[in-house]
C-alpha positions as CSV (number, residue, x, y, z in Angstrom):
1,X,-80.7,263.5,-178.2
2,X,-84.2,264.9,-177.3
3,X,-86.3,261.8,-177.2
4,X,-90.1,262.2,-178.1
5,X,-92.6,261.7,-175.8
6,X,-95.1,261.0,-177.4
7,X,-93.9,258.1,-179.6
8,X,-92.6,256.4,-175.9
9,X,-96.0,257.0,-174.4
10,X,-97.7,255.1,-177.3
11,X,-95.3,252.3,-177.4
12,X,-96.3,252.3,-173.3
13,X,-99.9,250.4,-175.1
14,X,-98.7,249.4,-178.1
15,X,-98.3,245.8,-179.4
16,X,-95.9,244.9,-182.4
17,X,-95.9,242.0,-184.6
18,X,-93.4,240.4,-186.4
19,X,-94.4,240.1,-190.4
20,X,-92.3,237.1,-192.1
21,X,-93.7,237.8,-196.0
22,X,-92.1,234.9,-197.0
23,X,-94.0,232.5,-195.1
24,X,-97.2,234.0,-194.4
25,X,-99.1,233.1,-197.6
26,X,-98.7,230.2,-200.1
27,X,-97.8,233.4,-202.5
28,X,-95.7,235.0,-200.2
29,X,-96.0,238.4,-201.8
30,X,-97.1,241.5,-200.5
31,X,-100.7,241.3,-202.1
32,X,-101.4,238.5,-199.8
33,X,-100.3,239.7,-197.0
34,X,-102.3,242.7,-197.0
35,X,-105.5,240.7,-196.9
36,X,-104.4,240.0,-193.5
37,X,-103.9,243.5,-192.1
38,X,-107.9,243.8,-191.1
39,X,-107.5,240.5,-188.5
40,X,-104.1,242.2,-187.6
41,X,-105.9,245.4,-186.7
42,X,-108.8,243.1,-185.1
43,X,-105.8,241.4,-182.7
44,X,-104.8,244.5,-181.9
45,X,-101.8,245.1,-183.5
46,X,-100.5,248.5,-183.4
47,X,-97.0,248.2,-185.2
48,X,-96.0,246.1,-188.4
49,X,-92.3,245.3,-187.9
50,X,-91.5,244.0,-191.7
51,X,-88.6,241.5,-192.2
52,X,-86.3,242.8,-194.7
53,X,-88.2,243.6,-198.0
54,X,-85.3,244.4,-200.6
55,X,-83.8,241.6,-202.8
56,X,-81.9,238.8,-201.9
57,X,-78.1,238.2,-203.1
58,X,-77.4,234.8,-205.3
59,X,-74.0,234.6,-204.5
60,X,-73.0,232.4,-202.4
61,X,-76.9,232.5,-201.3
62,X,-78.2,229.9,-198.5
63,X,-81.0,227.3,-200.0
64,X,-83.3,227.9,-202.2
65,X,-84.3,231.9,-201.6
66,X,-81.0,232.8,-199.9
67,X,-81.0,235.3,-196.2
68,X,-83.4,238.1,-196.3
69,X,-80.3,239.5,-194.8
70,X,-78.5,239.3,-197.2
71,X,-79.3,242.3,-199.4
72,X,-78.0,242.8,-202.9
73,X,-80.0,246.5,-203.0
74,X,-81.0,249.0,-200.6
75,X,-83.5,250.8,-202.5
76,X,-85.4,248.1,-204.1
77,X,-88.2,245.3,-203.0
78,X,-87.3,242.0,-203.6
79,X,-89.2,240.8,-206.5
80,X,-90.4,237.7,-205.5
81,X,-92.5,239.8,-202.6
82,X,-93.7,242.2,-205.2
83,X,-93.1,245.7,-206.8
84,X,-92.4,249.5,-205.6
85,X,-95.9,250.2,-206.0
86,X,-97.1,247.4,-203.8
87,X,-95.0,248.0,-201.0
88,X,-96.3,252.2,-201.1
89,X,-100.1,250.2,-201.4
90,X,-99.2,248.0,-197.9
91,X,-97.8,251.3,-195.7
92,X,-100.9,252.7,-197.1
93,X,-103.2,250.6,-196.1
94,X,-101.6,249.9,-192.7
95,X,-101.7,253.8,-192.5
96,X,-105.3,253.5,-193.2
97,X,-105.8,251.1,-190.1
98,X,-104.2,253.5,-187.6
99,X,-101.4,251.1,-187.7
100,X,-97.4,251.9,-188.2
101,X,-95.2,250.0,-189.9
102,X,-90.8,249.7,-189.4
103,X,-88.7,248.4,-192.1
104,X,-85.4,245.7,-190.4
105,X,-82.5,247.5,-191.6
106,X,-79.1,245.8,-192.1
107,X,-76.4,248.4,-191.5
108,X,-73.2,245.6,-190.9
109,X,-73.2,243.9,-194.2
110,X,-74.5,243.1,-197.7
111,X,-74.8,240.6,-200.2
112,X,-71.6,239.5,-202.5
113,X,-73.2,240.9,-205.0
114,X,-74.6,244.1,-204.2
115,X,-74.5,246.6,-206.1
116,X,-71.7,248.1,-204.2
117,X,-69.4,245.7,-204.9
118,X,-68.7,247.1,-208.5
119,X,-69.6,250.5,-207.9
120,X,-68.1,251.3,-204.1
121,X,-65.6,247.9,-203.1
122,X,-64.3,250.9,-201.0
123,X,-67.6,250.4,-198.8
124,X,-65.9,246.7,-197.6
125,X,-63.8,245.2,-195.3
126,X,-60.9,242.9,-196.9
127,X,-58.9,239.9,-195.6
128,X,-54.9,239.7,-195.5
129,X,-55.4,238.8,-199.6
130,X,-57.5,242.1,-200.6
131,X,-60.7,240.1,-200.5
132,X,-64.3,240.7,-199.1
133,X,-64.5,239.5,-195.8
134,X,-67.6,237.9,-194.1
135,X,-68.5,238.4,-190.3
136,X,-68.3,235.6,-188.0
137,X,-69.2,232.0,-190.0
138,X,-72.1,234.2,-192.3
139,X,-70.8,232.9,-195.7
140,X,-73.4,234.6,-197.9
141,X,-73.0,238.6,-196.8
142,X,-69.6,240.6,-196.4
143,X,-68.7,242.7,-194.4
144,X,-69.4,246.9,-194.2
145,X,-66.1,249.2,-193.7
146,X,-67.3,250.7,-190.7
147,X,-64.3,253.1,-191.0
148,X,-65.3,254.1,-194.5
149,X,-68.2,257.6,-193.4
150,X,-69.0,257.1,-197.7
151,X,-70.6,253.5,-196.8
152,X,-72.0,255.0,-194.2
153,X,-73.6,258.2,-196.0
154,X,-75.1,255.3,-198.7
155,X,-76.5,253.7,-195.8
156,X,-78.3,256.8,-194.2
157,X,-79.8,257.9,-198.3
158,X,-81.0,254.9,-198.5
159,X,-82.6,254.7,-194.9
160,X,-84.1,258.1,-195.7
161,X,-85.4,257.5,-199.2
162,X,-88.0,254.8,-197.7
163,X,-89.2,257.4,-194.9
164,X,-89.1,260.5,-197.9
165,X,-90.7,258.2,-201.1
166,X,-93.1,255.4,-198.5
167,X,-94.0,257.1,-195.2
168,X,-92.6,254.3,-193.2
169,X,-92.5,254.6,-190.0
170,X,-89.1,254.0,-188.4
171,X,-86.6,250.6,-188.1
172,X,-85.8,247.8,-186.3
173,X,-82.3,247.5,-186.4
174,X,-80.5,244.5,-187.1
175,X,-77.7,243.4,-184.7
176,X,-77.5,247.9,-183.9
177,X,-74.4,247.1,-181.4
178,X,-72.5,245.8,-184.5
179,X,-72.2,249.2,-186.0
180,X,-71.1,252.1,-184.3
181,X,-73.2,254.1,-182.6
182,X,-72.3,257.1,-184.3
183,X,-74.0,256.1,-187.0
184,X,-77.5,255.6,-185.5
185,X,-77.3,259.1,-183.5
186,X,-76.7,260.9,-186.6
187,X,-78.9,258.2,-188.9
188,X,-82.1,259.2,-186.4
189,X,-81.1,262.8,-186.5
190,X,-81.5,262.8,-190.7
191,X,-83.9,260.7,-190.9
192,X,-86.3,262.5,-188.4
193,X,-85.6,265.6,-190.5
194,X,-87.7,264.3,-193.0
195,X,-90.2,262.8,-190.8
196,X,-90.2,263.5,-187.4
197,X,-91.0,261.0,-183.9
198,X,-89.9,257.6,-186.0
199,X,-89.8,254.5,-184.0
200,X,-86.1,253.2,-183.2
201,X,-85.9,249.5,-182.2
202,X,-82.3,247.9,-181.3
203,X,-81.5,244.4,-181.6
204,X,-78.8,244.9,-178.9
205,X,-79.2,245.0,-174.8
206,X,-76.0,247.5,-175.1
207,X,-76.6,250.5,-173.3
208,X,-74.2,252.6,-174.9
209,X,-76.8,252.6,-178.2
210,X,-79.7,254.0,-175.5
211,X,-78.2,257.1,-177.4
212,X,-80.5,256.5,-180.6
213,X,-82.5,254.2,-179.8
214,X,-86.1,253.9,-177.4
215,X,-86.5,249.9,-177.5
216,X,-84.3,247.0,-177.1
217,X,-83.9,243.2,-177.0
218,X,-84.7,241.9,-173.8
219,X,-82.5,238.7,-174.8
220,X,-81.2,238.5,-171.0
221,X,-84.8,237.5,-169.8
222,X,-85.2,235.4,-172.4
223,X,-82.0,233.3,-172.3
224,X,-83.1,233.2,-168.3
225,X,-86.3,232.1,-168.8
226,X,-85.3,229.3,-170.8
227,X,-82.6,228.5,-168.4
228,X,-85.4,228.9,-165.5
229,X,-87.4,225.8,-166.9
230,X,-84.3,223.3,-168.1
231,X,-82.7,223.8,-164.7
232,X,-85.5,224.1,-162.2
233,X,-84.4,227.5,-161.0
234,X,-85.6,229.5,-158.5
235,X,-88.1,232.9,-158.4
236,X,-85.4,234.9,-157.3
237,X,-83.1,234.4,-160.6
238,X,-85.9,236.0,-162.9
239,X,-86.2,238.8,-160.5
240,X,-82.5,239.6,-160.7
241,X,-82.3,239.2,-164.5
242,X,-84.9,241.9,-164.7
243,X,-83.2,244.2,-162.6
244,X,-79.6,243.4,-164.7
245,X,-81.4,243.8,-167.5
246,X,-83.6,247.1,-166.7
247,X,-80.7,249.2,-164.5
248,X,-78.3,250.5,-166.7
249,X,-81.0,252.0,-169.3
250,X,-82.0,255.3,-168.7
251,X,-85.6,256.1,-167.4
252,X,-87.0,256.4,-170.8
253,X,-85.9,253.2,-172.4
254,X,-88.2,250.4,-173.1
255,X,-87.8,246.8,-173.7
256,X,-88.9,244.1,-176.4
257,X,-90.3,241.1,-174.6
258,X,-91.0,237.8,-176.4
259,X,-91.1,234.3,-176.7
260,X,-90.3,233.9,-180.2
261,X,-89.4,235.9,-183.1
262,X,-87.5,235.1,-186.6
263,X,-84.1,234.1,-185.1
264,X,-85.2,232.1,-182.4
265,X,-88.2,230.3,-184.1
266,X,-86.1,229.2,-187.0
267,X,-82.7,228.7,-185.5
268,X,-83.1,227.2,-181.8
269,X,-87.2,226.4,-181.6
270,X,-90.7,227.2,-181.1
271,X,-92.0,228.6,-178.1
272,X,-93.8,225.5,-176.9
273,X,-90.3,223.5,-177.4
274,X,-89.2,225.9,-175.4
275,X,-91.6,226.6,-172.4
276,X,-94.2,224.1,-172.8
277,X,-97.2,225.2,-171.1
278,X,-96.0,228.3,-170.1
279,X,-95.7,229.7,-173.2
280,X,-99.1,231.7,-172.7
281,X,-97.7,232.7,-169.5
282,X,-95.1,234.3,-170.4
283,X,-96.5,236.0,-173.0
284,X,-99.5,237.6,-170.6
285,X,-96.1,238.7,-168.5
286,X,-95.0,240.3,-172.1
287,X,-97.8,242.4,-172.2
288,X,-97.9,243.9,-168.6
289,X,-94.3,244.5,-167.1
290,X,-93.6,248.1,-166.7
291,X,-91.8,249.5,-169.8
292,X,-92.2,246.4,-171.7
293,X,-93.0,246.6,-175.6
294,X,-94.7,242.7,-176.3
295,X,-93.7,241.0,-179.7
296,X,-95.9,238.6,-181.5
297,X,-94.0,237.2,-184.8
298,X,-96.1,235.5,-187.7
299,X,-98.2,232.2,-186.6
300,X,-98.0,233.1,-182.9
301,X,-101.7,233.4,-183.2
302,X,-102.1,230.3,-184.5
303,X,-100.2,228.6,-182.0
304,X,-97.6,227.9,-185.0
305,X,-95.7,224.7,-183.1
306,X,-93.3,224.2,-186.1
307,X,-89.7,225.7,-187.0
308,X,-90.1,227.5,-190.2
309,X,-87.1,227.2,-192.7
310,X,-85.1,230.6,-193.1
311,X,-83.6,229.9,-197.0
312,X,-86.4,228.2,-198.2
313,X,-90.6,228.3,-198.7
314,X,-92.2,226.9,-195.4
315,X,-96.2,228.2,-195.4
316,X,-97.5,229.0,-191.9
317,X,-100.6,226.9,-191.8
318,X,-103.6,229.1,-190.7
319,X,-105.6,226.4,-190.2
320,X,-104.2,224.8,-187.0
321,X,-107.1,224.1,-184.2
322,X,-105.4,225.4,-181.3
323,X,-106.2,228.9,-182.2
324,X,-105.0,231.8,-179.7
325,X,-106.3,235.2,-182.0
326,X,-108.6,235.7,-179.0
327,X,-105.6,235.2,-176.3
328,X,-103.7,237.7,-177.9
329,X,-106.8,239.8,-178.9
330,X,-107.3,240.1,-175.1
331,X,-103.9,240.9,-174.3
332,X,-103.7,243.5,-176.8
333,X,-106.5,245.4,-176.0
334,X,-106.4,244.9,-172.2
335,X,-102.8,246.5,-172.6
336,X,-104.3,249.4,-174.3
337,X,-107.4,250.2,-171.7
338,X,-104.8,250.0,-168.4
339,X,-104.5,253.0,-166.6
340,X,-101.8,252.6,-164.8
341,X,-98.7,253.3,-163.9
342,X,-94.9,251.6,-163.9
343,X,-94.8,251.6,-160.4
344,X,-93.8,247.9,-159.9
345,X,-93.7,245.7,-156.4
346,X,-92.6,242.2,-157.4
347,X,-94.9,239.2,-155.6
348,X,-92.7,236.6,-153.9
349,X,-93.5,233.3,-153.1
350,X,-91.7,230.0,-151.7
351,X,-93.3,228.1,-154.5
352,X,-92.6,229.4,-158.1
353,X,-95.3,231.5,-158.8
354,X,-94.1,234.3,-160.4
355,X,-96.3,237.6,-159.7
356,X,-95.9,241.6,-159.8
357,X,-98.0,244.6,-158.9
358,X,-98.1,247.3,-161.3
359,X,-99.6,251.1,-160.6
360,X,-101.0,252.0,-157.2
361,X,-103.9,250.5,-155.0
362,X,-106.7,252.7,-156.3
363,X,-105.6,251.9,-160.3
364,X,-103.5,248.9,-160.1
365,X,-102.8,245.5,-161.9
366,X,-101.7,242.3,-160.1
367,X,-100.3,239.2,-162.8
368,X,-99.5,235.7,-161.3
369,X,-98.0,233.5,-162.9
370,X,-98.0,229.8,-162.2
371,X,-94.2,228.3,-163.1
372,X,-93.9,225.5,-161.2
373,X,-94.8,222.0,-161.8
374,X,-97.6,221.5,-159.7
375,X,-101.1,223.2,-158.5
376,X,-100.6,225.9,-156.4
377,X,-103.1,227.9,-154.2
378,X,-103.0,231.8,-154.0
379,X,-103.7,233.7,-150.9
380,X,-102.3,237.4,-151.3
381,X,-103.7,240.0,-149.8
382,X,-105.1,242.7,-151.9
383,X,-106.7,246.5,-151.0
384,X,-110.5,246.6,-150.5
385,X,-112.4,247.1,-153.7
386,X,-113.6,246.0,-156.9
387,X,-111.5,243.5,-159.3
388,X,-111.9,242.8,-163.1
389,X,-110.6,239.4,-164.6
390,X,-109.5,240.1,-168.3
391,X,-110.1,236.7,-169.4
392,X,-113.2,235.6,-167.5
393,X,-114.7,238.9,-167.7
394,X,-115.6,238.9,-164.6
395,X,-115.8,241.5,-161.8
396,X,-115.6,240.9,-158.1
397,X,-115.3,242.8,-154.9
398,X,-112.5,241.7,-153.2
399,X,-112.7,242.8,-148.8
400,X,-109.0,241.5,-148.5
401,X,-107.4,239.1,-150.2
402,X,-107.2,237.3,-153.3
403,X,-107.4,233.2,-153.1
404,X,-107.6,231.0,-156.0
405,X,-105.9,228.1,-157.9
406,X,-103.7,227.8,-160.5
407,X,-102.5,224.7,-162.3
408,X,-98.9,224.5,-164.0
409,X,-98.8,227.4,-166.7
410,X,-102.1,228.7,-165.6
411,X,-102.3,232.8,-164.7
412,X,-104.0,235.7,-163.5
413,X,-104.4,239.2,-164.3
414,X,-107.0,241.3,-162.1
415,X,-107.4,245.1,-162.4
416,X,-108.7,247.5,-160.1
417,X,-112.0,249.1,-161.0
């Protein structure tokens, strides 16, 4: 498959955020959400990734509002988020901001009662007794015949009746590797019939799906990262997850960095359970690694430090002090203005500061990253020349080496001028 260039080379600036409707407004419809796209577009938000938007199965549903996974129709919006009409109002108005916008699609399973239960019970899978079958321990979806093209076909109309009737933008797959590739090559291909350079965003690290897709998961970084702070590893373990995780893609392949989405925020915990005070560290490292695409999900901005229910109403509160729009703001934008680039020399150092060079010496970017536990004092030399700080905004000529201290979690980001 012949894979645009220019969508990869804007997804080499862009910055994609993570809408949860549900919880983003006391109304959690699409009307209130679109009063936020303005402070989006402010952050610097290129891409709206939108959880899934069609209704919600009651069968066998999961608290209160069931699994926006669980989808009962693949042509509709879920009422309680709003109408049709609403939804073609929010891709226009995200349109309107120079902003794109990808819809999650669920191409492994349904609701019990989708419609396609009664019309097509051909499209499922059955146990030993002739009954629907659900994946794994997910008791309120069933499973999708993936031997059956006719679910398939249903699938791919439906895909391409949002990008034909609302303009969208492209799809973030959910769990991709779980249906066969064939699908997605020949999904993409129809689909970019109607509109042409869509974005394509895995949730798989499995190369084999590098055949439809530009962008995955980076989830080997960050089950490392996590495992980097609970067992006191060493530099060198991040290093080599980043080369596992990078070397089988093809050149052209990008990947998702994060410290918290959806799943993870919901299901295992926030990022400051998680990292502490390194969160902000690792996301400044999100926003700079060669061929990575950073993720901000709903309330990151806020500094949202509580799990937020996935079956049931749980507001983000916009109100919380510890406010990091600007941090992210920053990133964003400083993301966008680089010059550089993905030439990478990674920074070693016996104590864990965590640090890469990105472009070459007359257009370059250094990041350190302070991981360990302690204040730790930089000496690393750097080329003669000018130096701009992206969150001091300050510029300094530099005749040979940088010095400066970093406490636990602090960082650094210099560019060449």
């Amino acid at each position: 498959m012949t894979k645009n260039i220019s969508i990869l080379q804007a997804l080499d600036k862009s910055t994609i955020y993570e809408v949860n409707v549900r919880q983003y407004t006391q109304e959690g419809t699409i009307e209130a959400f679109i009063k936020h796209l303005p402070r989006l577009k402010k952050m610097g938000v290129d891409v709206i990734w939108l959880m899934p938007m069609h209704p919600i199965g009651k069968m066998n549903r999961k608290g209160s509002l069931g699994s926006y996974y669980s989808i009962s129709d693949f042509t509709d919006i879920n009422p309680e988020f709003g109408t049709k009409l609403e939804f073609k109002n929010l891709v226009n108005e995200i349109h309107a901001l120079e902003m794109k916008v990808i819809m999650d699609w669920v191409a492994n399973h349904v609701a019990w009662d989708n419609i396609w239960t009664t019309n097509n019970p051909d499209f499922f899978a059955r146990n030993e007794n002739g009954e629907f079958l659900s994946p794994y321990d997910w008791t309120d979806v069933i499973q999708i015949n993936h031997e059956n093209e006719r679910a398939h076909d249903a699938l791919r109309e439906a895909m391409c009746y949002w990008v034909k009737e609302f303009d969208i933008d492209g799809f973030r797959a959910d769990l991709a590797h779980l249906t066969p590739v064939h699908f997605w090559v020949k999904t993409r291909a129809l689909t970019e019939s109607i509109k042409p350079n869509l974005i394509w965003l895995a949730e798989s690290d499995d190369v084999n799906y590098a055949a439809a897709f530009d962008v995955f998961f980076s989830w080997k970084w960050m089950h490392k990262t996590e495992d980097f702070f609970k067992n006191h590893l060493s530099i060198s373990e991040l290093i080599n997850v980043l080369y596992q995780q990078n070397e089988p893609f093809p050149p052209h392949v990008k990947q998702l960095y994060f410290t918290s989405n959806h799943d993870e925020n919901s299901w295992n915990s926030t990022e400051f359970e998680k990292y502490g005070i390194y969160a902000k560290a690792l996301a400044v490292f999100s926003f700079f690694y060669p061929k990575a695409v950073p993720l901000i999900y709903s309330g990151q901005e806020v500094a949202n430090n509580k799990r937020l229910y996935f079956f049931d109403k749980d507001e983000i509160d916009w109100n919380d002090e510890n406010n990091l729009m600007e941090f992210y703001q920053r990133l964003s934008f400083s993301r966008k203005q680089l010059m550089v680039n993905d030439t990478l020399e990674l920074i070693g150092f016996e104590e864990k500061i965590f640090a890469f060079k990105r472009g070459e010496d007359s257009t370059c970017i250094y990041v350190f990253l302070n991981l360990d536990d302690k204040l730790i004092e930089i000496d690393h030399p750097l080329p003669k020349g000018f130096y701009y700080n992206i969150f001091d905004e300050t510029q300094s000529e530099i005749q040979s080496q940088i010095s400066a201290q970093l406490n636990p979690g602090d960082f650094l980001v210099l560019i060449s001028k």
